[in-house]
C-alpha positions in Angstrom: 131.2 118.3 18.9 130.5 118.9 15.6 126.9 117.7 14.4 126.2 117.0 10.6 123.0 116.7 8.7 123.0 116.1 5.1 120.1 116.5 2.4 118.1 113.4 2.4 118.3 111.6 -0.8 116.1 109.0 -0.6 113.2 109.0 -3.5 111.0 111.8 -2.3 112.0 112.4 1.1 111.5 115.7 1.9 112.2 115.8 5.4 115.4 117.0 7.3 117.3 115.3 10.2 117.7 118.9 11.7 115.2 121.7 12.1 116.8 125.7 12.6 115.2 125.2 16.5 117.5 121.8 16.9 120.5 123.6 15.4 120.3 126.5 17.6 119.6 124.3 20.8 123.4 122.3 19.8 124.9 125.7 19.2 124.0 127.1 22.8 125.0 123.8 24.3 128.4 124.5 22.8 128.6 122.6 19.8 129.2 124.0 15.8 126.8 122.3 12.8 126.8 122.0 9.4 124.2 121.6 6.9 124.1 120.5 3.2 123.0 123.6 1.2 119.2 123.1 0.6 118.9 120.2 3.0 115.8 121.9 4.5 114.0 123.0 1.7 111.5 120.1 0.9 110.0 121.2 4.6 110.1 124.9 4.4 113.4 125.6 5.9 115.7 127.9 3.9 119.2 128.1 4.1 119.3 131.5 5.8 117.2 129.8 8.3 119.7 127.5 9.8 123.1 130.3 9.4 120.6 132.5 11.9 121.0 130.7 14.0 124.8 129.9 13.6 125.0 126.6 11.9 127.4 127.0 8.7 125.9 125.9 5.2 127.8 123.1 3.1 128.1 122.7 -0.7 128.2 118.8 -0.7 127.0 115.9 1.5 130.4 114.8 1.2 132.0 118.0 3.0 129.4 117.6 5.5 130.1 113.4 5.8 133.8 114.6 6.3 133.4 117.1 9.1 131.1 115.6 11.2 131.6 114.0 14.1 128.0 112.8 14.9 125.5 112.6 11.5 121.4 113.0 12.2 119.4 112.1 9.2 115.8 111.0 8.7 116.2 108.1 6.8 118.4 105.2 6.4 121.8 106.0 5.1 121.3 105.3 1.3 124.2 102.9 -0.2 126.1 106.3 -1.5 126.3 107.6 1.8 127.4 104.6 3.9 130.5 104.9 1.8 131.1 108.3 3.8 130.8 106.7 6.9 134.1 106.4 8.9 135.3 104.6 11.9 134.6 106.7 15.0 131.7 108.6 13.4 128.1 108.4 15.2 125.5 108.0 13.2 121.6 109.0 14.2 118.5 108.2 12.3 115.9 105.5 11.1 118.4 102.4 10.3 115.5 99.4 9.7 117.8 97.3 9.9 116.5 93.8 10.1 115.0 93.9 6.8 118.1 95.0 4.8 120.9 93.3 5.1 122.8 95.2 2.4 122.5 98.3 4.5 123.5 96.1 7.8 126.6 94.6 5.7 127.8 98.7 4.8 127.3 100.0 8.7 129.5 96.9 9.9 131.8 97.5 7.3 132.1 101.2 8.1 133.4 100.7 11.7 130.3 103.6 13.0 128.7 104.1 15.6 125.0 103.6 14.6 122.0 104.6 16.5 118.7 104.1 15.6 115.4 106.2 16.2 113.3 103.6 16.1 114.7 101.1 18.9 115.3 103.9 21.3 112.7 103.1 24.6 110.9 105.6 27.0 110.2 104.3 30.9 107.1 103.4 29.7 107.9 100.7 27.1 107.0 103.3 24.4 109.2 104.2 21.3 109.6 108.1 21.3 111.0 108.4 18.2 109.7 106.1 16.4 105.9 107.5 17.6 105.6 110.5 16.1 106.3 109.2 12.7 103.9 106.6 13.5 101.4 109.1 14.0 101.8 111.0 10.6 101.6 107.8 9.2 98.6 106.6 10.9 96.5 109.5 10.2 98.1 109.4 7.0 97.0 106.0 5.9 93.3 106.2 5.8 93.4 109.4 3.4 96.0 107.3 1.1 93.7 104.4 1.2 90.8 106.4 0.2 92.8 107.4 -2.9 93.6 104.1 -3.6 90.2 102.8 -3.5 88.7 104.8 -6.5 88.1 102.8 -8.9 90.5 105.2 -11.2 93.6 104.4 -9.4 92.3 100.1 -9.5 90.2 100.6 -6.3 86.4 99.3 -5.2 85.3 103.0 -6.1 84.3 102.8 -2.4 83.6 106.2 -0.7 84.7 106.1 2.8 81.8 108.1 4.4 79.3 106.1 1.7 75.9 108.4 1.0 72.4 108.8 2.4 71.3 105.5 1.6 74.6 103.3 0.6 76.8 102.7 3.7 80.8 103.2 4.7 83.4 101.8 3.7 84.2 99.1 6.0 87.9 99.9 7.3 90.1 97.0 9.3 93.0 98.3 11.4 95.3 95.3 12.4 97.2 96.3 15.0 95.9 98.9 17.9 99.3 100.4 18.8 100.3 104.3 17.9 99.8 104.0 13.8 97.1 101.9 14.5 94.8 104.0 16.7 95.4 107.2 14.8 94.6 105.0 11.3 91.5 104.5 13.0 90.8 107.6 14.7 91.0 109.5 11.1 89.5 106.3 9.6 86.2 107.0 11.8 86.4 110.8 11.3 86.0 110.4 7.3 82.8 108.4 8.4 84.2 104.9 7.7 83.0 101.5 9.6 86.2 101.0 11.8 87.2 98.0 13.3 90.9 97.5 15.2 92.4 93.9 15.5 95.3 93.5 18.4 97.0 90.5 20.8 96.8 92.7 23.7 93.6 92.3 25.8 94.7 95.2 27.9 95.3 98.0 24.9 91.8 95.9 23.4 90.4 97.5 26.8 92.0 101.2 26.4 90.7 101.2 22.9 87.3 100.1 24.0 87.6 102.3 27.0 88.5 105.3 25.2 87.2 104.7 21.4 83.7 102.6 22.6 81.7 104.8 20.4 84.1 105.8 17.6 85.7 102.2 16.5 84.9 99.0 17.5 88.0 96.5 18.4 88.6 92.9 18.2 91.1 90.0 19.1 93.4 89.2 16.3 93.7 85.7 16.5 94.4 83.9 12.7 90.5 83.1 12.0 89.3 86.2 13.4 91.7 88.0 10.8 91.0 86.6 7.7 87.0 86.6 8.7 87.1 90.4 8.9 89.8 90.9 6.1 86.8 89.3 3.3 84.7 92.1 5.0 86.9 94.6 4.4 87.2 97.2 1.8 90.5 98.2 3.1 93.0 97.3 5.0 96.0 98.8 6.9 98.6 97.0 8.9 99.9 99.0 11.6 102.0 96.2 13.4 105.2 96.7 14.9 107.9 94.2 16.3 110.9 96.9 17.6 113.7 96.3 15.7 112.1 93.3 14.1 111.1 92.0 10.5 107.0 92.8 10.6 105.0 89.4 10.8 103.5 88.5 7.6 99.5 88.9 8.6 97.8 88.2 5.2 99.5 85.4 2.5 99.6 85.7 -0.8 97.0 82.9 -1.0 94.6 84.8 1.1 94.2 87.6 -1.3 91.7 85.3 -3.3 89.2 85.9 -0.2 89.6 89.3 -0.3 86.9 91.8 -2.3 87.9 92.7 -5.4 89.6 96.0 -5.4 90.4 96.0 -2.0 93.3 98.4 -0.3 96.3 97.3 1.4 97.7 100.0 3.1 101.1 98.7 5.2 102.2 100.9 7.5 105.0 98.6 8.4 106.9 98.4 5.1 110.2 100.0 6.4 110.0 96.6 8.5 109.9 94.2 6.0 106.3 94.8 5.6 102.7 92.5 7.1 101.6 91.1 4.2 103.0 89.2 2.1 102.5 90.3 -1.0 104.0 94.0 0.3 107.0 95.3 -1.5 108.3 99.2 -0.9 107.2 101.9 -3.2 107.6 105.3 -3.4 105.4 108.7 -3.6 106.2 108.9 -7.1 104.7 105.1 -7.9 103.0 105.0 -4.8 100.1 101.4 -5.6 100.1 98.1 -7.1 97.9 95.3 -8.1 98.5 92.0 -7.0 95.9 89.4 -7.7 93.1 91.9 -8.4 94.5 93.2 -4.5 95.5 97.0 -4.8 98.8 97.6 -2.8 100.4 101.4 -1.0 103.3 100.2 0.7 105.4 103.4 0.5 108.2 103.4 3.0 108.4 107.1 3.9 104.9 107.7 4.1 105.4 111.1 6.5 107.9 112.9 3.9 104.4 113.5 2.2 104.1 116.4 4.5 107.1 117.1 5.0 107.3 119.7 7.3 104.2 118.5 9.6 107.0 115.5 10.2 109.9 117.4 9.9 109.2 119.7 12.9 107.5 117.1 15.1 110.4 114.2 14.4 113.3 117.1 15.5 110.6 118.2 18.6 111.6 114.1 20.0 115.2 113.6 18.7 116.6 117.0 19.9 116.9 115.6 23.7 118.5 112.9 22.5 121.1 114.5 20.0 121.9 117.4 22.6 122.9 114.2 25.4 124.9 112.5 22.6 127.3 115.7 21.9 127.0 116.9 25.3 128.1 113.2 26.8 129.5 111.6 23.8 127.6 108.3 22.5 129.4 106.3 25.2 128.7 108.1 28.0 125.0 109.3 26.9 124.3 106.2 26.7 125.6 104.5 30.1 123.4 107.2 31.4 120.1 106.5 29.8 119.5 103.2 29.0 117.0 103.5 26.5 119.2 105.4 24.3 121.5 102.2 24.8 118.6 100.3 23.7 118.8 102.6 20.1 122.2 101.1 19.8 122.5 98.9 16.6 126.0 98.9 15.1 129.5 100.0 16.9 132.7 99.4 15.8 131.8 96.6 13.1 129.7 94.4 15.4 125.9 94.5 15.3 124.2 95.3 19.0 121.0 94.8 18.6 119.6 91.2 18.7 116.3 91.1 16.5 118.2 91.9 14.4 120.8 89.7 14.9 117.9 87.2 15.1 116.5 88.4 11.4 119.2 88.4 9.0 121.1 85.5 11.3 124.1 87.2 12.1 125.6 87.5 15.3 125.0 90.1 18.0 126.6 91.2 21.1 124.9 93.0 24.1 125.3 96.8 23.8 126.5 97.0 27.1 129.5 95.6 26.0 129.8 97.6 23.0 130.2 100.4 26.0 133.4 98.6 27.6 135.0 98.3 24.6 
């Protein structure tokens, strides 16, 4: 097969779908790869890095669009790149998909094959791709949310670890899942007064278990939410639906109970976002005010360090990528069933029902996708 990864293009995004370790892996399974001149470069990995190992360097994203039979990316295909998608074509990456419906419109239209990280499953109901990224970004949050809180960028002027004689910053996590226990693992570590909010009694147990004496945890019913939220000097939403539009944890209306200055940091913003008042931004024009509320809802927090990302993102997806151009996507995918559950978009019809169920379209089951 031949494997394709372009230069990201996304505001920012510094990452690359394909380290010089994944390339060489495809080429001793048998398979030939190109890569967009410079495509590693934002994460340390010169060109001569990848034609070591064998791959063959590209001028254009188009000349690599065009040879391709399988793409791997990072981040959703941006709307100049979904018009390079062809029928037949596999595409690998972050997708997002029930949030943007213009991007959902261009795969369907493009006759792909799309499958995305973040809806492929492990035996254990995790999300291996997804949680690596969700890592970065949850150790990532609390040191962006410190930044946002001085008072020059619109914060509290809160210091995290406070002084002798002034106390922490009080930090609430809501959701305990991956991003949400590292936010609050680093959140502790910079000396903060951590709390976690989650639905699950049994990961409210783990945490307690495990993190008794580093965070505290607490259920994260409506009342118990907004009654730690007025506490709060920041805080991060770390909660995940796979596949799905993020629940919207904190209205608009809300904000008025909220301290002054406070920091929104959401983690689920490639979702759709959990609060309401969340719209994307990028590492350029990263925070904004709303309602005296200061916002950092960018949407590729990890391409901050990008090579950190890059390197632990290709570590997951290379198993993955080396079934699919072994097998094919059909047949990889009959064989593992949680790569079928990555399956989003074949052949113009949308396989994957949340989000079917978010932008009210219509879905088939994947498995039928495979007879087809």
């Amino acid at each position: 097969m031949k494997i394709g990864c372009p230069k990201e293009i996304k505001p920012q995004e510094f990452r690359v779908g394909m380290t010089p370790a994944a390339a060489q892996e495809a080429i001793n399974n048998g398979h030939s790869v190109v890569i967009e001149t410079n495509a590693g470069a934002g994460a340390g990995f010169a060109d001569a890095d990848y034609t070591a190992v064998g791959a063959k360097i590209l001028g254009t994203a188009k000349e690599v669009f065009d040879t391709a039979d399988m793409i791997v990316k990072v981040k959703e295909p941006q709307a100049v790149e979904r018009k390079m998608l062809r029928e037949g074509q596999t595409l690998f990456t972050y997708l997002h998909l029930a949030p943007d419906p213009e991007q959902t419109k261009d795969l369907l239209a493009s006759g792909c094959t799309a499958i995305a990280y973040e809806t492929v499953t492990d035996r254990n109901g995790g999300l291996p791709l997804l949680a690596p990224m969700s890592e970065v970004a949850g150790r990532l949050a609390p040191q962006v949310g410190a930044w946002t809180l001085q008072k020059a960028n619109g914060g509290r002027g809160v210091l995290m670890g406070g002084v002798p004689g002034v106390g922490p910053a009080k930090v609430l996590v809501i959701g305990g899942g991956v991003v949400g226990t590292h936010a609050a693992k680093i959140a502790a570590g910079m000396g903060a007064d951590v709390t976690v909010l989650d639905r699950s009694i049994p990961r409210l147990r783990y945490l307690d278990d495990v993190f008794g004496g580093t965070f505290k945890n607490s259920y994260a019913s409506a009342a118990n939410t907004i009654e730690l939220a007025r506490q709060a000097d920041m805080i991060i939403g770390a909660v995940l639906i796979p596949g799905a539009a993020a629940p919207k944890l904190i209205s608009r209306a809300q904000l008025a109970e909220l301290k002054p200055g406070a920091a929104l940091v959401d983690v689920a913003i490639d979702q759709g976002g959990c609060f309401e008042t969340s719209r994307a931004t990028t590492h350029q024009d990263p925070i904004y005010e709303v309602d005296g509320i200061m916002h950092y809802c960018v949407a590729n927090m990890p391409g901050a360090v990008a090579r950190t990302s890059t390197i632990a993102l290709g570590n997951a997806t290379m198993p993955f990528m080396i079934a699919l151009a072994n097998k094919g996507w059909k047949q990889a995918c009959a064989d593992d069933v949680h790569l079928l559950n990555g399956l989003n978009v074949h052949a113009g019809k949308l396989t994957y029902a949340a989000v079917g169920e978010a932008l009210g379209l219509d879905t088939i089951d994947p498995k039928a996708a495979l007879a087809a």
